[in-house]
MISE-941584 format. One line per field, with one value per residue (C-alpha): residue number from 1; residue in one letter; x, y, z. Coordinates in Angstrom, 1 decimal. Example, Ala and Ser with C-alpha at 12.3 -4.5 7.8 and 13.67 -1.06 7.14 Angstrom:
! residues 2
pagu	(1, 2)
fiza	(a, s)
x	(12.3, 13.7)
y	(-4.5, -1.1)
z	(7.8, 7.1)
***
This chain:
! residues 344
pagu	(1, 2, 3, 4, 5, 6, 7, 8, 9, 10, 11, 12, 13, 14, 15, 16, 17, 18, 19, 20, 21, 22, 23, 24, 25, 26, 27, 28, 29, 30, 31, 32, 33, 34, 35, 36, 37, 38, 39, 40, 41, 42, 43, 44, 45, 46, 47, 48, 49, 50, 51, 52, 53, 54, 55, 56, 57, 58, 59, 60, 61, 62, 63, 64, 65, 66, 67, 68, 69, 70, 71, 72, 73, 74, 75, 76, 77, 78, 79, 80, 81, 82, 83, 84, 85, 86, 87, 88, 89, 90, 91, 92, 93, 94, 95, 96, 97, 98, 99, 100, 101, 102, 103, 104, 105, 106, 107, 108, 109, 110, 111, 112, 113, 114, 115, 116, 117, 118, 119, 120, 121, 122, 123, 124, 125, 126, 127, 128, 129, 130, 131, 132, 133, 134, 135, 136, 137, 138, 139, 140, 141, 142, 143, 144, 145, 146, 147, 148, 149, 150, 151, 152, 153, 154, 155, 156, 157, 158, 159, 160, 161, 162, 163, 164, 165, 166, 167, 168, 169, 170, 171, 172, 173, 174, 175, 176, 177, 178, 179, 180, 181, 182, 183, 184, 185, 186, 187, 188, 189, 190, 191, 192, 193, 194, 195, 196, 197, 198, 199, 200, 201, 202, 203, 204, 205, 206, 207, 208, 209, 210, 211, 212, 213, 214, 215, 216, 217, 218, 219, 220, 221, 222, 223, 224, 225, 226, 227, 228, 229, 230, 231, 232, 233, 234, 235, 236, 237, 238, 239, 240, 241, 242, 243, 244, 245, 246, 247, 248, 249, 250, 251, 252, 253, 254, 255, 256, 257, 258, 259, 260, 261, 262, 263, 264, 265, 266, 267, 268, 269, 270, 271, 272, 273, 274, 275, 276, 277, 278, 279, 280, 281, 282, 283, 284, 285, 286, 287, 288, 289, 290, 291, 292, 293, 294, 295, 296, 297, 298, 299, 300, 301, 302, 303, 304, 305, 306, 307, 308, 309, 310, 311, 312, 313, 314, 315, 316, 317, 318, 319, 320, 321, 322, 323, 324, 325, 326, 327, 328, 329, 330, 331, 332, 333, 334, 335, 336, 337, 338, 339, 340, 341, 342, 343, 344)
fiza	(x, x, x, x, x, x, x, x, x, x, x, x, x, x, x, x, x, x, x, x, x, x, x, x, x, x, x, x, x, x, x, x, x, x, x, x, x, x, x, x, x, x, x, x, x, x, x, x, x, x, x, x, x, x, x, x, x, x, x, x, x, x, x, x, x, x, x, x, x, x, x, x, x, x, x, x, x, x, x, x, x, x, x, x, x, x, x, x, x, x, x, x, x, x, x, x, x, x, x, x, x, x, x, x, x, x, x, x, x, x, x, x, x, x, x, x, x, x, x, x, x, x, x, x, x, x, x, x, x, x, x, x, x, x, x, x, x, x, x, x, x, x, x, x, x, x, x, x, x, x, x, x, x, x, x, x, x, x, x, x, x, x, x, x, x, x, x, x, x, x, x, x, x, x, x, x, x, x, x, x, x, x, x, x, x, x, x, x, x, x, x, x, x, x, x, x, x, x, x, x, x, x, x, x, x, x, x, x, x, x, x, x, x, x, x, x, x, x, x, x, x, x, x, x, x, x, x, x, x, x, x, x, x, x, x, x, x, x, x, x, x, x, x, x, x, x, x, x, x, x, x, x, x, x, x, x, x, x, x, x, x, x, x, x, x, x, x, x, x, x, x, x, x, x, x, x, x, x, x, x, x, x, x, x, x, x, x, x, x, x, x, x, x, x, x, x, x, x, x, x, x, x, x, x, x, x, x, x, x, x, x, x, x, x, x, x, x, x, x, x, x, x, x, x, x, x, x, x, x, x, x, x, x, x, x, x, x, x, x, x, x, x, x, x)
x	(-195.6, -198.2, -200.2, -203.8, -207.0, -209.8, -213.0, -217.0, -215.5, -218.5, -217.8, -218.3, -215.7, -213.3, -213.4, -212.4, -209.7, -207.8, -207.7, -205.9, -204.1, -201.0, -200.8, -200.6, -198.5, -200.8, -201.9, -205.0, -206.0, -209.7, -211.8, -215.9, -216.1, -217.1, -214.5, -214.9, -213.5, -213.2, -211.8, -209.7, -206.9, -206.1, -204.6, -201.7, -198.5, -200.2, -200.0, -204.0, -207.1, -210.0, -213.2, -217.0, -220.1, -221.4, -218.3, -218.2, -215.0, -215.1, -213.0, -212.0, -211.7, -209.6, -207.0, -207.0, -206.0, -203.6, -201.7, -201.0, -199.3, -202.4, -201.9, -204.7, -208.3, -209.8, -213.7, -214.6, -217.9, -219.3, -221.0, -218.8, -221.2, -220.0, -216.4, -215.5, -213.1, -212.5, -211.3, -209.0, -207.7, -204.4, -204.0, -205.2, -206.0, -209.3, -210.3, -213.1, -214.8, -217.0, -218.8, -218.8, -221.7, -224.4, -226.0, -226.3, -227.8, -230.3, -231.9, -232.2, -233.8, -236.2, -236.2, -237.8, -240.6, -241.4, -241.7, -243.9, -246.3, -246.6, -246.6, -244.0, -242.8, -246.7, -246.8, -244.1, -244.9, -248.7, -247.1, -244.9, -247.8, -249.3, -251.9, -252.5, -255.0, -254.2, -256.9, -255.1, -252.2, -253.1, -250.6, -250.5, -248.9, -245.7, -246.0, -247.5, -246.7, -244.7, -241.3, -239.7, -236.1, -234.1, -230.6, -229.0, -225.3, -224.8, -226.9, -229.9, -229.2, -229.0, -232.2, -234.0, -233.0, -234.3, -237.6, -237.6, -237.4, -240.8, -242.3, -242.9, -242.4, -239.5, -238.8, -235.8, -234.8, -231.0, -229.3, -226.6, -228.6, -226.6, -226.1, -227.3, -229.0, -232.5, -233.8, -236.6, -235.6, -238.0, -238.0, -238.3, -242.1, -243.0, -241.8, -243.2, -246.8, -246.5, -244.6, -246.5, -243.2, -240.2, -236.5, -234.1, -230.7, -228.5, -226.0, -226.6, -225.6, -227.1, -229.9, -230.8, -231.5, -234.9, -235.7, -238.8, -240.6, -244.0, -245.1, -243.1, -245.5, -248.3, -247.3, -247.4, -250.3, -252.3, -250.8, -247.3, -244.9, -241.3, -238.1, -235.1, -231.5, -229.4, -228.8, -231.6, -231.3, -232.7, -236.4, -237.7, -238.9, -241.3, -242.9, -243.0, -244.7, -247.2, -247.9, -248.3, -250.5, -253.2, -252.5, -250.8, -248.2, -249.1, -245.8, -242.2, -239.4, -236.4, -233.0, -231.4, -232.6, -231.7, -230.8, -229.6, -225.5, -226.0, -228.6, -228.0, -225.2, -225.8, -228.5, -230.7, -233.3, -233.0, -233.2, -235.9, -235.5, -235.9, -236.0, -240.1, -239.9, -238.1, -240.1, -243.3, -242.0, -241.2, -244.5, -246.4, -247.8, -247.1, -243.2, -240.2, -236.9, -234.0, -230.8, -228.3, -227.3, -228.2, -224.7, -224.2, -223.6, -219.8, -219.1, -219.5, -217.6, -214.6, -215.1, -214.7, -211.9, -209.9, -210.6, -210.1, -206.5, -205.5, -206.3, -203.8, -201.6, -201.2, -201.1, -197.9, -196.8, -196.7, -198.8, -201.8, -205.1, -207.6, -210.5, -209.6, -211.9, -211.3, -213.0, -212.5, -214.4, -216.9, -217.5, -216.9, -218.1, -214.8, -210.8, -208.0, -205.3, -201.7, -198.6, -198.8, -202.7, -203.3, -205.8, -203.2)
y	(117.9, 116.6, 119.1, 117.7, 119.5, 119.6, 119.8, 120.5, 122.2, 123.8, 125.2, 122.0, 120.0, 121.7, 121.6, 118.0, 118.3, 121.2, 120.0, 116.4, 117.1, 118.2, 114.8, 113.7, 116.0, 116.9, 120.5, 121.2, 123.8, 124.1, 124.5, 125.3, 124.2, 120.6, 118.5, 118.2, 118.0, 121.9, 122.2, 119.0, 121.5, 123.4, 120.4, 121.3, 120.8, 119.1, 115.2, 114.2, 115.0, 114.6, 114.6, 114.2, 112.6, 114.8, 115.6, 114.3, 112.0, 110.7, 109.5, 113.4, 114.2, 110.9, 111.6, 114.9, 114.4, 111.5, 113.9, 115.9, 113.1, 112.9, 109.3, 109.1, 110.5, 110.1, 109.9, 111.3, 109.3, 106.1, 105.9, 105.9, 105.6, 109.2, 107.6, 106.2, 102.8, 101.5, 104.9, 105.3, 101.6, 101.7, 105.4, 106.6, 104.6, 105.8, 104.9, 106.3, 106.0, 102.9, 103.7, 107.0, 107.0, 104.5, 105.5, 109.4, 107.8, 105.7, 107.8, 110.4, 108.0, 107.7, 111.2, 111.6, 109.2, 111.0, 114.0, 113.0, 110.8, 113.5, 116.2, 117.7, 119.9, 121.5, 121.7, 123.9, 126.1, 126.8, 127.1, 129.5, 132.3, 131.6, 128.9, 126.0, 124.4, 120.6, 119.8, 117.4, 116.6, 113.0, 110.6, 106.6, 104.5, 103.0, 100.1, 97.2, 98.3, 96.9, 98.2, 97.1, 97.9, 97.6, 96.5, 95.5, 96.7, 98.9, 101.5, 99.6, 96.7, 99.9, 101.2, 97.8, 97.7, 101.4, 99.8, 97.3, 99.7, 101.1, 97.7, 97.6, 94.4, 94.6, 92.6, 93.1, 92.5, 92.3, 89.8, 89.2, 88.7, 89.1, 85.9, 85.4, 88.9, 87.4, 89.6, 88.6, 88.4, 88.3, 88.5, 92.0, 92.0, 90.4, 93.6, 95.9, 93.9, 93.4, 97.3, 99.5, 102.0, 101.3, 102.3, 102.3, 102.1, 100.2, 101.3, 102.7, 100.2, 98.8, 96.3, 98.7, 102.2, 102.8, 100.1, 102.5, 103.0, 102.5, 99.0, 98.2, 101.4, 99.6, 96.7, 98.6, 99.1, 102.5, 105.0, 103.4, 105.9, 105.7, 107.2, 107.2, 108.5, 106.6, 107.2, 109.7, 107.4, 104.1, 106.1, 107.2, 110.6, 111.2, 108.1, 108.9, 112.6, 111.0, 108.4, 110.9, 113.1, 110.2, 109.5, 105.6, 106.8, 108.6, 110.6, 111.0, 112.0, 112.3, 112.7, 112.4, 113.4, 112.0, 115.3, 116.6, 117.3, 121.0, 121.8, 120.1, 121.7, 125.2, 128.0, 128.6, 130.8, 134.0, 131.8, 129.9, 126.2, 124.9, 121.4, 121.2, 117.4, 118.5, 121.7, 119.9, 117.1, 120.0, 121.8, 118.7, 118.6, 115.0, 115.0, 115.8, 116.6, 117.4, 118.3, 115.2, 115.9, 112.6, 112.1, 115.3, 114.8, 115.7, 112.2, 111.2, 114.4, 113.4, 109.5, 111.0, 113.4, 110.5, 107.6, 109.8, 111.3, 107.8, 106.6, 109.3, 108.1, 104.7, 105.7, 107.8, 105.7, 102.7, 100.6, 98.2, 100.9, 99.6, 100.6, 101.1, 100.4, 99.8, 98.6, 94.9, 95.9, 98.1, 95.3, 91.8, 92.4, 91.8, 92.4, 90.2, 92.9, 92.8, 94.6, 95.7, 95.1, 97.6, 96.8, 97.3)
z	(-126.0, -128.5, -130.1, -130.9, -133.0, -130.8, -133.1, -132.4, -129.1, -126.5, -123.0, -121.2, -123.8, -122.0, -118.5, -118.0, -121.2, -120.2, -115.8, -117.0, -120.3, -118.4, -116.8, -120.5, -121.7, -124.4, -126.3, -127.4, -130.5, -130.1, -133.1, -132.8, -136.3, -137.3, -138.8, -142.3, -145.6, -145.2, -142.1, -142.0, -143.2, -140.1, -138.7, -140.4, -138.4, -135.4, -134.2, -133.6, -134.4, -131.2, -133.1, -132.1, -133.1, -135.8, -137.3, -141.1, -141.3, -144.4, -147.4, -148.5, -144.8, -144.1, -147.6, -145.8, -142.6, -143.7, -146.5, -143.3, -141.6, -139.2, -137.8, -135.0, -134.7, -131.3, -131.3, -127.8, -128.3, -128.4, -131.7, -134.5, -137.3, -139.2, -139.8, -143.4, -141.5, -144.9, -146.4, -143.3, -143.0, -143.0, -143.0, -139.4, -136.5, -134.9, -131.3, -129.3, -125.5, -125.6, -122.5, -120.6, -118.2, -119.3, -116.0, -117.6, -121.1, -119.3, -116.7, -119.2, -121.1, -118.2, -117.7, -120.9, -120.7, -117.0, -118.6, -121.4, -119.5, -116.6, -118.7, -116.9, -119.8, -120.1, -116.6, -116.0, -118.8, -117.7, -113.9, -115.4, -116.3, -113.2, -114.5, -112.2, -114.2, -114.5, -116.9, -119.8, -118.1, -116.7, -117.4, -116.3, -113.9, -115.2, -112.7, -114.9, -118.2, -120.5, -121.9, -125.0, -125.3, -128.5, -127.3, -124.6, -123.9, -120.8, -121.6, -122.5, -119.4, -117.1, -117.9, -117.8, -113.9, -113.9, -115.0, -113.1, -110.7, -111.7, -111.0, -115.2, -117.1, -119.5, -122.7, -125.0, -128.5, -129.0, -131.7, -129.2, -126.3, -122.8, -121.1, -117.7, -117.2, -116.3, -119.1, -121.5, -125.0, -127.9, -131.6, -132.7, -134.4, -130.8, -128.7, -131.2, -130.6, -127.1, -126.1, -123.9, -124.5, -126.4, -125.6, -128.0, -127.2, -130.1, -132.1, -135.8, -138.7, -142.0, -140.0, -137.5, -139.8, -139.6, -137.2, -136.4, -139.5, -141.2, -141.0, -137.7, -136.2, -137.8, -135.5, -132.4, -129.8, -130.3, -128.3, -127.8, -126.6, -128.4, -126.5, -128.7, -126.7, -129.1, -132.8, -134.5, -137.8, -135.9, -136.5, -139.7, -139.0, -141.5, -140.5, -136.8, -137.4, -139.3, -136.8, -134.1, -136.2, -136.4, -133.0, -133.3, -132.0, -128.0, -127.4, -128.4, -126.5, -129.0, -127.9, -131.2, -134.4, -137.7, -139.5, -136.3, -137.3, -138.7, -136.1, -132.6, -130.1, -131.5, -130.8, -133.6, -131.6, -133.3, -136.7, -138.8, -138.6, -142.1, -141.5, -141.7, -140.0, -137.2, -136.5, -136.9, -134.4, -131.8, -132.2, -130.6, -127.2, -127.0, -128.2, -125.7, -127.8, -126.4, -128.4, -127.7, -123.5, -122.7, -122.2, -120.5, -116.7, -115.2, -114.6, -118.3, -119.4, -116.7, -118.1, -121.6, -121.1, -119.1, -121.7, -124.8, -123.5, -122.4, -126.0, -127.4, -124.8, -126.0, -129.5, -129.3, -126.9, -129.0, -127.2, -127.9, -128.6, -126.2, -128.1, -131.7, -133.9, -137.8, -141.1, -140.3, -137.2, -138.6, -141.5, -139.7, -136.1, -135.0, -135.9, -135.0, -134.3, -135.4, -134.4, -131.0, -130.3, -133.5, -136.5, -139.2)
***
């Protein structure tokens, strides 16, 4: 039996691991620590590490890991942008769970931009102390308007039908635009003109970090709203408070933050938040954030559990890794795998 680290662990991490990894014949040693350079040491004497998206995995944690003959490191997430690939490259494989539930991502995505345009979150709060007032809480009609979403894998093609849905108009910026999906693609400066809302839902790399900053606000209609359920870096924070203090920008609803991996997934209620950005952004009427559940439904925790142990499996297993991914990926886009379907 294969004894894997299991870091970042909450309550709900668990449920789906510990129902199917008997079927794998796998252990896990649960950590609610982060993986770090710190922390990479109790791994000592076990055969994996299962990490998640927060978790700082790089060229300290890697030597780490690999001087403890740690061979695999299984991202139970999507995004991968925390991993150093070129310091692991030839010292651990890493694989993670491409797609879990883009169905969870999106309609919380949608969820979010209910919320804000009904004021739904004020609502329930003035309800709440027995005030049924609904002076300031008008919202719009979705049907007509125009959403801009910024890329188009699963997640961002399933909430385009959700809009659709809403009768709205949708336009789309991708630089791999998805062939035969009856979407409208445009350049990125035209969505930003053209946006009623914006969606974003691409990964985090060099072209896309602060994709949402000062002069592509300055761009944007008066009172565009901006729903982000994909990496917290695609936005530049500062830039969006200040938008929303002078009122460019009409609402936020934030799913990710990009300082969020020393405060999201734990409760800081009895404490002081001293990330002023952050608390500033939360203390507006007109910005929704909630601490990275986008993902959070039991069908994407069962798609995660399953994915993640059967990317173990196929690592001890000897086979090809399905969904490894590795610096030549990270750096080229792409990575033409050798022995046995592996990157190096």
């Amino acid at each position: 039996m294969k004894n894997i680290a299991f870091f970042d662990t909450k309550p709900y991490d668990r449920i789906w691991f510990d129902r199917l990894k008997d079927k794998y014949g796998f252990e896990f040693k649960y950590f609610e620590s982060k993986l770090n350079s710190d922390t990479a040491v109790m791994c000592a004497g076990l055969d994996g590490v299962v990490a998640f998206v927060n978790d700082v995995i790089d060229e300290k944690t890697i030597s780490i890991l690999s001087d403890q003959d740690i061979r695999i490191l299984a991202l139970r997430c999507a995004g991968y942008n925390n991993v150093d690939f070129k310091a692991a490259y030839g010292k651990i494989h890493v694989v993670r769970v491409p797609a879990y539930s883009p169905h969870a991502v999106a309609e919380h995505a949608m969820a979010l931009l209910l919320t804000l345009n009904r004021k739904i979150h004020r609502a329930y709060i003035r309800t709440r102390d027995f005030n049924f007032s609904i002076n300031g809480l008008t919202g719009f009609d979705l049907f007509g308007k125009t959403m801009g979403v910024v890329g188009t894998g699963k997640i961002g093609r399933v909430f385009v039908d959700i809009c659709k849905g809403f009768g709205m108009k949708v336009i789309a910026y991708d630089p791999f635009p998805a062939k035969d999906s009856g979407i409208e693609y445009v350049e990125l400066e035209e969505l930003f003109r053209r946006s009623d809302i914006i969606s974003l839902h691409a990964p985090l790399t060099k072209e896309t970090y602060h994709i949402i900053n000062q002069d592509s606000i300055a761009l944007m209609k008066d009172g565009v709203i901006i729903i982000n359920t994909s990496r917290g870096a695609l936005i530049d924070s500062e830039a969006l408070l200040e938008a929303i203090k002078n009122g460019k920008i009409g609402g936020a609803g934030l799913d990710v933050y990009e300082e969020e991996s020393d405060i999201f997934f734990e409760d800081y209620s009895n404490a002081i938040i001293q990330d002023d950005v952050l608390a500033r952004l939360i203390s507006m009427p007109n910005v929704v954030v909630t601490s990275h559940q986008a993902f959070l439904t039991d069908e994407a925790l069962k798609n995660i559990a399953e994915t993640t142990l059967e990317n173990l499996r196929q690592f001890f297993d000897g086979e090809d890794l399905t969904n490894e991914i590795c610096y030549q990926c990270a750096k080229y886009g792409s990575c033409e795998k050798q022995g046995k379907g592996r990157c190096f």
